[in-house]
C-alpha positions in Angstrom: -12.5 -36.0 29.7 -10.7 -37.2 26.8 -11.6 -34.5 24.5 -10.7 -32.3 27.3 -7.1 -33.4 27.3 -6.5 -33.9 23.9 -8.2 -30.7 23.1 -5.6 -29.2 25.7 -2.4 -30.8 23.7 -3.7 -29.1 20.5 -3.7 -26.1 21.7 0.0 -26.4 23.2 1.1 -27.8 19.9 -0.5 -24.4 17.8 1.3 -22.5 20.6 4.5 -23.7 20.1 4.1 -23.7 16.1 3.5 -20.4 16.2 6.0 -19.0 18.0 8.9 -21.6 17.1 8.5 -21.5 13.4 8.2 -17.4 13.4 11.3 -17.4 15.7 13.0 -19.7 13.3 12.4 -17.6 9.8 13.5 -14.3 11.3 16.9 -13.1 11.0 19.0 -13.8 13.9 19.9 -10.6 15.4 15.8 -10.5 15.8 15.6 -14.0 17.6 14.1 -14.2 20.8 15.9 -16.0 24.0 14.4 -19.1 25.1 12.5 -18.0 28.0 11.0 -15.1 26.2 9.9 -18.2 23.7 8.5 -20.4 26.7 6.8 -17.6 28.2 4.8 -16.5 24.9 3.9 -20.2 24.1 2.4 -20.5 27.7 0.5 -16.9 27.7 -0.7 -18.1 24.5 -1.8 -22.2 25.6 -3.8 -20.0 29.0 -5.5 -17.5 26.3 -6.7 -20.5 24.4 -7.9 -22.8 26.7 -9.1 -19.8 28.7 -11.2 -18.4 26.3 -12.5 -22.3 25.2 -13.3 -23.4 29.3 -15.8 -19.3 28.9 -17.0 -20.3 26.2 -17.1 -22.7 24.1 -16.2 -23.7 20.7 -18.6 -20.4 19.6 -18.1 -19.4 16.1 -17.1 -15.4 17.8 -14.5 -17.2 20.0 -12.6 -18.1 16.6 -12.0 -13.9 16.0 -11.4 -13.2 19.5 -8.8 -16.3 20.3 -7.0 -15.0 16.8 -6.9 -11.8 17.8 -5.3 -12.0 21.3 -3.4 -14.5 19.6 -1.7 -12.0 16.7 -1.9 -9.0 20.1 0.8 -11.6 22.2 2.9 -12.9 19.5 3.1 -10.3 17.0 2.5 -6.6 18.2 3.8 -7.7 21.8 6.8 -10.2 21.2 7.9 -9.6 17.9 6.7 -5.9 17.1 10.5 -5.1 15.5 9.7 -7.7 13.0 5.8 -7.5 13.0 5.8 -7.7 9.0 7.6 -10.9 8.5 6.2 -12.3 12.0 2.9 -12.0 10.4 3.6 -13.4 7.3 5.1 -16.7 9.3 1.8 -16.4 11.4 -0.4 -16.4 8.3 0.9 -19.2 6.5 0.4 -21.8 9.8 -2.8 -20.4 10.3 -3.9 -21.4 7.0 -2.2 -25.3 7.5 -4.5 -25.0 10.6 -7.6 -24.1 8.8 -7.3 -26.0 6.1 -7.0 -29.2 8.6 -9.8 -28.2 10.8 -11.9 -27.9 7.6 -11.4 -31.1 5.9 -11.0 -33.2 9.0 -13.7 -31.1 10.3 -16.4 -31.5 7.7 -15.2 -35.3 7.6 -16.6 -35.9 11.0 -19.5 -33.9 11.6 -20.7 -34.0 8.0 -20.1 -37.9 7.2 -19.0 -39.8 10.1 -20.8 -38.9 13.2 -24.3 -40.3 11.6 -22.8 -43.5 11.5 -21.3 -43.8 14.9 -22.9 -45.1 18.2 -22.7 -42.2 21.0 -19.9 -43.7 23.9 -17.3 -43.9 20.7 -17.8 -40.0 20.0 -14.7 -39.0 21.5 -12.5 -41.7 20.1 -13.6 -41.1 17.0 -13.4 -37.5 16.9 -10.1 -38.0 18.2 -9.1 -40.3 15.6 -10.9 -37.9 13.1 -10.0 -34.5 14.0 -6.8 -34.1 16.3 -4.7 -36.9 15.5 -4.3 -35.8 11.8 -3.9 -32.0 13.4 -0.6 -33.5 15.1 0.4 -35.7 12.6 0.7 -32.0 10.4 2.1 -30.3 13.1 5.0 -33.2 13.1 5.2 -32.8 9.4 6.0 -28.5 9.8 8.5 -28.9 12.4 9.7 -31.4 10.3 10.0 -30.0 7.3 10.1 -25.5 8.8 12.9 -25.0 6.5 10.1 -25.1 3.8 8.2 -23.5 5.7 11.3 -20.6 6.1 11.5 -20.6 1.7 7.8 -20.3 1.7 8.0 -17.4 3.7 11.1 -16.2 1.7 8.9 -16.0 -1.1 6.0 -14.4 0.4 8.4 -11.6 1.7 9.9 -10.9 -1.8 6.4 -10.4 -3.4 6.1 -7.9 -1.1 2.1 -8.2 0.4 0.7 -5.0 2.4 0.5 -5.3 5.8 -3.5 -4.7 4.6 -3.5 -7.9 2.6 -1.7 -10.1 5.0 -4.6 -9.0 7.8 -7.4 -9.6 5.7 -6.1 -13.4 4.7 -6.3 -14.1 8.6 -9.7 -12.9 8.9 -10.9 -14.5 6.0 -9.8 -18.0 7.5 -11.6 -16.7 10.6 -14.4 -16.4 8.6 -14.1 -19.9 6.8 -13.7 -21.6 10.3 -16.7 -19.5 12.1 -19.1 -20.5 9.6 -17.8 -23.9 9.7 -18.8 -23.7 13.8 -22.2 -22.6 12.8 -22.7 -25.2 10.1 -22.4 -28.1 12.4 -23.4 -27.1 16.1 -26.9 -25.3 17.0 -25.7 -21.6 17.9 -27.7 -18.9 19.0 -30.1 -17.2 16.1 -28.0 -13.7 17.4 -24.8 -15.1 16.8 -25.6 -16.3 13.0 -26.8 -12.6 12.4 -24.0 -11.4 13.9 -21.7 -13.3 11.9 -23.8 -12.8 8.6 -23.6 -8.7 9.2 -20.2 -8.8 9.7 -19.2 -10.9 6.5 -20.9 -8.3 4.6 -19.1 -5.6 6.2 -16.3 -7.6 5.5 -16.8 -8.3 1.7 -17.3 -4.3 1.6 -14.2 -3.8 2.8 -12.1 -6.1 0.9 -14.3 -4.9 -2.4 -13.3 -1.5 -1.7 -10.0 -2.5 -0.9 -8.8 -4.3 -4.4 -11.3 -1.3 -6.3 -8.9 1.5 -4.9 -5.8 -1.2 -6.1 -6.9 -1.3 -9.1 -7.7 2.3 -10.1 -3.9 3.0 -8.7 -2.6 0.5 -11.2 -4.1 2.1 -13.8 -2.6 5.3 -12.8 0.4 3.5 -12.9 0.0 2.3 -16.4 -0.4 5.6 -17.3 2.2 6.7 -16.4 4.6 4.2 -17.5 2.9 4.6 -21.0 3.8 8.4 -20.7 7.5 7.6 -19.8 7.6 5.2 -22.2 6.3 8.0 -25.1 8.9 10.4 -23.2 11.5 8.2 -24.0 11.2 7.4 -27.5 11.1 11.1 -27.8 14.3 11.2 -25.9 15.7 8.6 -28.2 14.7 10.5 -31.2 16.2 13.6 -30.3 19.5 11.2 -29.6 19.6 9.8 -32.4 19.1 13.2 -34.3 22.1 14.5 -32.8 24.4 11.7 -33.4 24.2 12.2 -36.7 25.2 15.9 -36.3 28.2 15.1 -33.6 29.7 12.5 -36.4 29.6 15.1 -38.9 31.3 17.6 -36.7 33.6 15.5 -35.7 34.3 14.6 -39.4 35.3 17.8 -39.5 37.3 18.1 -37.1 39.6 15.0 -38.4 39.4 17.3 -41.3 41.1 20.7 -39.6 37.6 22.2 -40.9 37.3 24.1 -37.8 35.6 27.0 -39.2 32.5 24.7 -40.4 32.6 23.2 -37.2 31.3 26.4 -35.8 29.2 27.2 -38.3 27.3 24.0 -37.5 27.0 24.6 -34.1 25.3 27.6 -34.7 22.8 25.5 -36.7 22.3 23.4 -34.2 21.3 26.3 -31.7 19.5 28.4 -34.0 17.2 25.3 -34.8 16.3 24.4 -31.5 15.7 27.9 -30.6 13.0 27.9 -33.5 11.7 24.6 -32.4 11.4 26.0 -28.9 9.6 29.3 -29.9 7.3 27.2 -32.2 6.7 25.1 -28.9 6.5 28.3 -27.2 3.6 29.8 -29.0 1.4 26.4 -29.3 1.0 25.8 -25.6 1.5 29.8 -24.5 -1.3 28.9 -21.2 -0.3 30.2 -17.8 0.6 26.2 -16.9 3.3 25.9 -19.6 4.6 29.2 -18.2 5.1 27.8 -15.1 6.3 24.2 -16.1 9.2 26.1 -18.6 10.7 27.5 -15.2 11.2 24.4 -13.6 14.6 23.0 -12.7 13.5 19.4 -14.2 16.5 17.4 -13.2 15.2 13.8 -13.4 11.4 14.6 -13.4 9.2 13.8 -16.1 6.4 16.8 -16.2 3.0 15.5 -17.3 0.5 18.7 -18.2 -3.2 17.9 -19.3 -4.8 21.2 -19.7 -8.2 21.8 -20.5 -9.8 23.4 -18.0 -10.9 27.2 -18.4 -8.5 29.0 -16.3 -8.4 32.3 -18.0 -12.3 32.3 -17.0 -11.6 31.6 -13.1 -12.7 33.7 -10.7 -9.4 34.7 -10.0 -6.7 37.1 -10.6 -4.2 35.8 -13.2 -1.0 36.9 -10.9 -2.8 35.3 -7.9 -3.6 32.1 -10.0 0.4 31.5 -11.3 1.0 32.6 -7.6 -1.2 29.3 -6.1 0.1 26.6 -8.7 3.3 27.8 -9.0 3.7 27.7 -5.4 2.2 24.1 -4.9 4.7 23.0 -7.7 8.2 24.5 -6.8 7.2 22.6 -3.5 6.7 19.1 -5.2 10.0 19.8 -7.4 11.6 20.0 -4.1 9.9 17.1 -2.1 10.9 14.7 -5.3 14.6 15.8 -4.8 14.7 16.1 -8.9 13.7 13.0 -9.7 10.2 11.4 -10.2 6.8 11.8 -12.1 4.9 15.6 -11.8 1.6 15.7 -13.3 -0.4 18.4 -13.6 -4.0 18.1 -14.9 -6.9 21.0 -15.4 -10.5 20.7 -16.1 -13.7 22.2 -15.8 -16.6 20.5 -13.5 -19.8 22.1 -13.9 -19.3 25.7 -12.2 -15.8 25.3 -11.1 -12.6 24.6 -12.6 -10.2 21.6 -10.8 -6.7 21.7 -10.8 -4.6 18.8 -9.7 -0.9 19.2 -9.2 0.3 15.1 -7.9 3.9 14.1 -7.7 5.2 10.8 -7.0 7.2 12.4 -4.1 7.4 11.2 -0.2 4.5 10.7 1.4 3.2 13.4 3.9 2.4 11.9 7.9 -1.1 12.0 8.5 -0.2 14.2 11.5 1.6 17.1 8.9 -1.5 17.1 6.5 -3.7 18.8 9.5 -1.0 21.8 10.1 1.0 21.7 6.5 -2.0 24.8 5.1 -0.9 26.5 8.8 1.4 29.5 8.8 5.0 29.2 9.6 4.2 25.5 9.6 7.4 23.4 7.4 9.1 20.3 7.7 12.1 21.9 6.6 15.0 23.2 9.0 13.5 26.6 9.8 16.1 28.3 12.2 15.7 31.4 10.8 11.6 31.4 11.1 11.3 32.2 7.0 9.4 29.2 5.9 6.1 27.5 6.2 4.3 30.4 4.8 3.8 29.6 0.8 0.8 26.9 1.4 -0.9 28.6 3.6 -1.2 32.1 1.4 -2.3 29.5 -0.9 -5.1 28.2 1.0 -6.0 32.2 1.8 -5.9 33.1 -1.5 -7.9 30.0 -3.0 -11.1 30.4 -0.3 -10.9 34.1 -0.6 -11.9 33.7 -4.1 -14.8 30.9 -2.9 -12.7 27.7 -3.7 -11.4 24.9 -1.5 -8.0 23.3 -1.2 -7.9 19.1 -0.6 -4.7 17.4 -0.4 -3.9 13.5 -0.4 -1.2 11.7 0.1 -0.2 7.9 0.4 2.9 5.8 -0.1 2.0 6.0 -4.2 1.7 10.0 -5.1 0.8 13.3 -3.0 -2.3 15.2 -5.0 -3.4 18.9 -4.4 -6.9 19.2 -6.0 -7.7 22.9 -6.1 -11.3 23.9 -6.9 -12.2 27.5 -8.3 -15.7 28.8 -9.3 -15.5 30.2 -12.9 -17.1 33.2 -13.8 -21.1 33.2 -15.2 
């Protein structure tokens, strides 16, 4: 009966941690009335002592009570301010876990032994719930700490992906601490085992795809970085030549002012030819032509294009096409890289821009004709991709694009010739 009650008042006191201190690190145009506040802290206190009167203290109860639990406060009550709701959720889930651990493994692991049965309850009392509301007191106390904790948080910036698998990996912590210390079904224990794996997987796969986009990132800034001592170079090149001609000019030696600007122009026209007849492949053709504004063009060519399966017209038709349409979606500014190379039978091309990321619901109907997200009034656009696609599988390739929040990548894939 004592537990009973006690058990009762913890839950109340997580209910009203949760949705006080996430109410009180919001900004205040977001806030919540106070009936809206008392109405979530009760749904919540029902789901958790409902789900505890089913079924128990299971180790499975510890997902599902979380999960209704993030369902009410989060995605229901504060869904204009889910990201920073969930960040305030997280970090008093994890002063809750870390309680219910050490307390936890304090009783059942080294205490209990020594105790006689009939002072279980006070005990675990003592033990286990007392310190839980002793921390409690301690964050209402002290939320504006809580508040610059989660001021921090928010200026690192976590994924929404990150933040999610934190929370389940406390689930985790606490389930296995359920099925350490009380005799659960042999079903439930696979259960749990299965699903950790999955979950490792997961978060393995997770950081692995993290890590290979920072080192695309690395790349790149070590290509901007080249880029710009090249820019710098050519800077300070013509510094020296704008003093001179404006030497001149204090002078009233007007005549060899011109006379030097013709040097200047004759000499980067060389340089440019020169450039010109090094890299004359049908990708530096198209990359002269664009408009660069503020992108920086990246071209890695080695693949054997002149031995595609393909037209040469149609070929500059396809990657020309694909590019003119990332120069537009990066609004002249931004990182274009354009990479060829040969994979057994087939020559890849990627074209990737750093651009805005295309909605999963566009990728499905961008290859479609007369399909654009531009205004398209008059009915003349939305065809270019989808000759591409035509063009590339009537030749026996295939056509994959990607895109995500970092860069949008058009692989192309063409059989080369035996």
């Amino acid at each position: 009966m004592l537990i009973n009650l006690v058990d009762a008042l913890n839950s109340m006191l997580q209910a009203i941690l949760f949705i006080y201190l996430i109410d009180y690190c919001i900004d205040d145009y977001q806030k919540k009335s106070t009936i809206q506040k008392i109405t979530a802290i009760i749904v919540v206190f029902l789901i958790i002592c409902i789900i505890n009167y089913k079924f128990g203290n299971l180790s499975v109860c510890v997902f599902i009570t979380h999960a209704l639990e993030i369902f009410v406060i989060n995605i229901i009550l504060y869904r204009k301010n889910f990201y920073n709701s969930l960040i305030v959720n997280t970090i008093i889930y994890f002063f809750i876990a870390l309680n219910v651990n050490i307390f936890g493994n304090l009783f059942f692991g080294f205490l209990k032994k020594f105790i006689l049965l009939r002072n279980m309850e006070i005990l675990m009392v003592c033990v286990i719930y007392i310190p839980n509301f002793i921390m409690g007191f301690f964050i209402l106390k002290y939320k504006e700490k809580i508040k610059n904790i989660h001021n921090q948080i928010v200026s690192i910036k976590p994924t929404i992906t990150t933040l999610i698998l934190m929370n389940f990996s406390m689930d985790f912590i606490l389930a296995f601490y359920l099925i350490f210390y009380k005799n659960e079904s042999e079903v439930l224990r696979n259960l749990l085992s299965i699903s950790l794996m999955l979950f490792l997987g997961i978060i393995i796969t997770y950081f692995i795809n993290i890590d290979i986009k920072s080192h695309k990132i690395l790349e790149l800034n070590k290509n901007l970085y080249e880029k710009n001592i090249e820019l710098k170079t050519v800077q300070a090149s013509y510094a020296k030549e704008i003093t001179y001609m404006q030497d001149l000019y204090c002078m009233k030696k007007i005549d060899k002012i011109g006379e030097k600007l013709k040097d200047i122009i004759n000499k980067s026209n060389v340089e440019a030819d020169i450039k010109l007849n090094e890299n004359n492949t049908l990708i530096n053709n198209i990359v002269r032509k664009i408009k660069y504004g503020g992108i920086n063009v990246i071209v890695e060519d080695e693949g054997s294009l002149s031995n595609a399966k393909i037209t040469e017209i149609e070929l500059h038709r396809i990657i020309s096409n694909i590019v003119n349409n990332a120069v537009k979606a990066m609004k002249e500014t931004g990182i274009l890289i354009i990479k060829t190379y040969d994979i057994k039978d087939y020559v890849v091309i990627i074209i990737e821009n750093n651009g805005p990321k295309i909605e999963e619901d566009n990728i499905s109907k961008i290859f479609e004709a007369g399909f654009t997200t531009k205004n398209n009034s008059e009915k003349n656009h939305g065809y270019g991709l989808s000759i591409v696609k035509e063009l590339i599988e009537k030749y026996g390739g295939n056509l994959n694009l990607i895109s995500n929040d970092i860069s949008t990548k058009f692989e192309i894939r063409l059989p080369l010739n035996d």
